[in-house]
C-alpha positions as CSV (number, residue, x, y, z in Angstrom):
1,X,57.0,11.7,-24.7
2,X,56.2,11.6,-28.3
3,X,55.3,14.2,-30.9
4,X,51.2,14.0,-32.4
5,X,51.6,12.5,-36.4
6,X,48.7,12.8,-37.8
7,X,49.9,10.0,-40.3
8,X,50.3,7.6,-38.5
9,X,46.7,8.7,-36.0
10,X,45.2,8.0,-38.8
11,X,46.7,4.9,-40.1
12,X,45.5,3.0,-36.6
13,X,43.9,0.1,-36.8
14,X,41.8,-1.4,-34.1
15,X,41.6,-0.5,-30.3
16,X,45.2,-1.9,-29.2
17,X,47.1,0.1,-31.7
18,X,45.5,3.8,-30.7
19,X,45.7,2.6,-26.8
20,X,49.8,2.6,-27.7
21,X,49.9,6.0,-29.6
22,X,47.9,8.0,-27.5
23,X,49.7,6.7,-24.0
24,X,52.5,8.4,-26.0
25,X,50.7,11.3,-27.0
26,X,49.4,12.2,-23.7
27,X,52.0,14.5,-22.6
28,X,52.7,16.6,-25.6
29,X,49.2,16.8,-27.0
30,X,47.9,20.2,-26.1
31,X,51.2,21.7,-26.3
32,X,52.9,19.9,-29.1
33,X,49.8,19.3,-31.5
34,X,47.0,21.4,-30.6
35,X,48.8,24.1,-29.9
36,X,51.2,23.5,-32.9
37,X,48.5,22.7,-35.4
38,X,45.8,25.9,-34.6
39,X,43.3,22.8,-33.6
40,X,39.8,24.8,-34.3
41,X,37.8,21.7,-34.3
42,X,36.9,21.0,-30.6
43,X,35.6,25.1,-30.8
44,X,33.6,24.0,-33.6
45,X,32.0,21.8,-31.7
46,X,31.3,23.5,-28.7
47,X,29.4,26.5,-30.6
48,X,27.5,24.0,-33.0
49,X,26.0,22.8,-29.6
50,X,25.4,26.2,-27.5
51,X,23.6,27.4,-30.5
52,X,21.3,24.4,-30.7
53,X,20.7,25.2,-27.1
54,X,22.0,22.3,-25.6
55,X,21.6,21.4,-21.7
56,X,23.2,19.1,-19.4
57,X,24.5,17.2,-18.0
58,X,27.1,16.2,-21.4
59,X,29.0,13.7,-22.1
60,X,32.3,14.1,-24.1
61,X,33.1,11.3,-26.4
62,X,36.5,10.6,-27.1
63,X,37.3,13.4,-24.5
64,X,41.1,13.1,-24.7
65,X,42.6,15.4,-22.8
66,X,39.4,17.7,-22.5
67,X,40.0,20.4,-25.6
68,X,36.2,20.4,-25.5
69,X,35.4,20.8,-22.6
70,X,37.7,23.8,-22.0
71,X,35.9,25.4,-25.0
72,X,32.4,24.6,-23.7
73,X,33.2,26.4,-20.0
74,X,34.8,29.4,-22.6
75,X,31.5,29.6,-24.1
76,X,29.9,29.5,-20.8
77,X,28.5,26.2,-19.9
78,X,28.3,26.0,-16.0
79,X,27.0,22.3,-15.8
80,X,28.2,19.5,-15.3
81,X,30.5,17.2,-18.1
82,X,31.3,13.5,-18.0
83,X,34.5,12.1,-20.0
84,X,34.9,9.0,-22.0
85,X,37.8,7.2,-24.0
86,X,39.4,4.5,-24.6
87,X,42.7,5.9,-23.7
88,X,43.4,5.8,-19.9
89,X,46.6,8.1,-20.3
90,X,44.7,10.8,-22.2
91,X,42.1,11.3,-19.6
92,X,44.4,11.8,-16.9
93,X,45.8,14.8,-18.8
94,X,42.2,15.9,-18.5
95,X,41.7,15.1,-15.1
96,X,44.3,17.9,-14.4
97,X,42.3,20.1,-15.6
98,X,39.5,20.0,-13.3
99,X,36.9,20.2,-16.2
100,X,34.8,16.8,-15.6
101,X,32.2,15.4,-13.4
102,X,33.3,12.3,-13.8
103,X,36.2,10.3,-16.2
104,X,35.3,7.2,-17.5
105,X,37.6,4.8,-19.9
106,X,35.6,2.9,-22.6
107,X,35.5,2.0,-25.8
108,X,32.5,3.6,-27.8
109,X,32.1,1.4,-30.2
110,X,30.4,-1.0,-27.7
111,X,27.6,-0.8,-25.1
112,X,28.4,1.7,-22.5
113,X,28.1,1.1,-18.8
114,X,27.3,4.6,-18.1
115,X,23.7,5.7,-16.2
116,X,21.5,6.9,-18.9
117,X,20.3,10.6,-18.9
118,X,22.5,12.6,-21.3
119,X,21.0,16.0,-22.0
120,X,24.2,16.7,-24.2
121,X,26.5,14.6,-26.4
122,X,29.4,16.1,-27.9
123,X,32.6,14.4,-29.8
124,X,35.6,16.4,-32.0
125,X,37.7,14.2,-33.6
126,X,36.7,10.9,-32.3
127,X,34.6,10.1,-35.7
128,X,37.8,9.8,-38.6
129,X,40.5,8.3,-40.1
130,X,41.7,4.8,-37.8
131,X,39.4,5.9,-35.3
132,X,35.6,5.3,-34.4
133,X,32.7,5.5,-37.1
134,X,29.2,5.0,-37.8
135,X,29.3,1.9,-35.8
136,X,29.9,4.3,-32.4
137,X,26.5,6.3,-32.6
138,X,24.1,3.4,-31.7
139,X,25.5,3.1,-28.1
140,X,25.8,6.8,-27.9
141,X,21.7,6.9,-28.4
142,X,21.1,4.2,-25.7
143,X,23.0,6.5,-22.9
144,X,21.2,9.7,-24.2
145,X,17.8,11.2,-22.7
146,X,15.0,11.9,-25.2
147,X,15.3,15.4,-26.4
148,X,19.3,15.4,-26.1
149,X,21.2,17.5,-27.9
150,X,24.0,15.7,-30.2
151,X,26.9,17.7,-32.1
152,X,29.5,15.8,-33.5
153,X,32.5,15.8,-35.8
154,X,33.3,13.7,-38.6
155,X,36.4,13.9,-40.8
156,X,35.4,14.9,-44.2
157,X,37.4,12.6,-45.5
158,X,35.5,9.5,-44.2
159,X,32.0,10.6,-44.7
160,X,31.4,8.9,-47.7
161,X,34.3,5.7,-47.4
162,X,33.1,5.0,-43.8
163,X,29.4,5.3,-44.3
164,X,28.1,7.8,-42.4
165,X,25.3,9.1,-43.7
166,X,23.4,6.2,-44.6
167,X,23.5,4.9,-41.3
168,X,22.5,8.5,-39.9
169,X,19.5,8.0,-42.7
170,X,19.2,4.3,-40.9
171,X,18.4,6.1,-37.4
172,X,16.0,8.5,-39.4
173,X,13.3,7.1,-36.6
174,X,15.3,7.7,-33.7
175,X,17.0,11.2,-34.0
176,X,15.5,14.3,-35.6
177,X,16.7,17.6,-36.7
178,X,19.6,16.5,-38.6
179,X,21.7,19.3,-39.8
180,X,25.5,18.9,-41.1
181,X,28.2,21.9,-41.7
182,X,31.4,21.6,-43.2
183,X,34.1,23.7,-40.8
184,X,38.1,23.7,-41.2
185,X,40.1,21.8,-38.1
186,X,42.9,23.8,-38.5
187,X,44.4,27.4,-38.7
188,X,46.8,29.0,-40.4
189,X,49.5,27.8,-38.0
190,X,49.3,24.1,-39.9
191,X,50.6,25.5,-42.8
192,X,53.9,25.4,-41.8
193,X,53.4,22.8,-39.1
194,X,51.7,20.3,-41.9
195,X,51.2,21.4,-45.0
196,X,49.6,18.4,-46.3
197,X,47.0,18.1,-43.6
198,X,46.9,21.9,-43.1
199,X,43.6,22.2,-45.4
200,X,41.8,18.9,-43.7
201,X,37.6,19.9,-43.2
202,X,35.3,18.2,-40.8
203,X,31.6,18.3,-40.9
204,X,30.1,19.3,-37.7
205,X,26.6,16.4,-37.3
206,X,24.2,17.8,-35.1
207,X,20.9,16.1,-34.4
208,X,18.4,15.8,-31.0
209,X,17.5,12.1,-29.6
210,X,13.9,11.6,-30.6
């Protein structure tokens, strides 16, 4: 079992380096690191998308061990969530949970085999450092239906370095809507936990499929 570092999260580089971490991580995540760390952003997320009204059925990028889609049932969604990411480990902490339609392990960041349809498309804390970015929102499109309702976070800290949004301006054509709000990811328990990531802001994308 290892303990969540955020340091060296995001220090990752490339697919076979977060498949180690995380298969490490599985275990201790929720406990150790959400838990330990106040982690608001996966909340965020889930209201940012029941306030834009968002139906089903939803797919949950870089599920993890489902932090999001506990929050969505809290909040009251009844219907039916898929799960994808790259990390096989992580996903079977979710699958415990009983929270998903169906698991699937992928990496976003290239065409998905999944059945088109998405009504919903939600993500917290996929999109940031020695992760996914920009580059994973053009297959995300292709697996949404028309009309579907996107909310997604992005690590401040990226935003700019990583190029998000001129490539959200690129898909100008194909998404409309586009609203952006900057939220915290953490509470007052990562002050003592981590002081120097204690502070860390997201911005929460939201947008609908044209």
């Amino acid at each position: 079992m290892t303990k969540a570092d955020l340091n060296g999260a995001y220090a990752l580089s490339g697919p076979e380096a977060c498949l180690q971490l995380y298969a490490g991580w599985a275990d201790s995540y929720d406990s150790d690191f959400a838990a330990g760390m106040d982690y608001l952003l996966p909340a965020h997320v889930a209201a940012a998308w029941m306030e834009g009204g968002g139906t089903g059925p939803v797919l949950d990028i870089g599920a993890g061990t489902g932090l999001l889609a506990a929050a969505l049932r809290g909040l009251g969604f009844d219907g039916p969530i898929d799960a994808v990411d790259l990390s096989g480990e992580m996903l079977e902490r979710a699958r415990d949970k009983g929270l998903y339609r169906a698991l699937y392990q992928a990496d976003i960041t290239q065409p998905l085999d999944l059945q088109p349809g998405y009504g919903g498309l939600v993500s917290s804390g996929t999109f940031t450092h020695g992760h996914v970015g920009p580059e994973g929102l053009t297959p995300l499109l292709h697996v949404a239906a028309p009309g579907a309702l996107f909310a997604l976070s992005v690590n401040a800290a990226v935003w700019d370095n990583r190029g998000f949004g001129p490539a959200l301006d690129a898909m100008a054509d194909a998404i409309s809507g586009l609203e952006v709000r900057e939220v915290p990811i953490y509470g007052e328990a990562a002050r003592t936990r981590d002081p120097d990531h204690a502070g860390d802001r997201a911005l929460i994308v939201r947008f609908r499929k044209a």
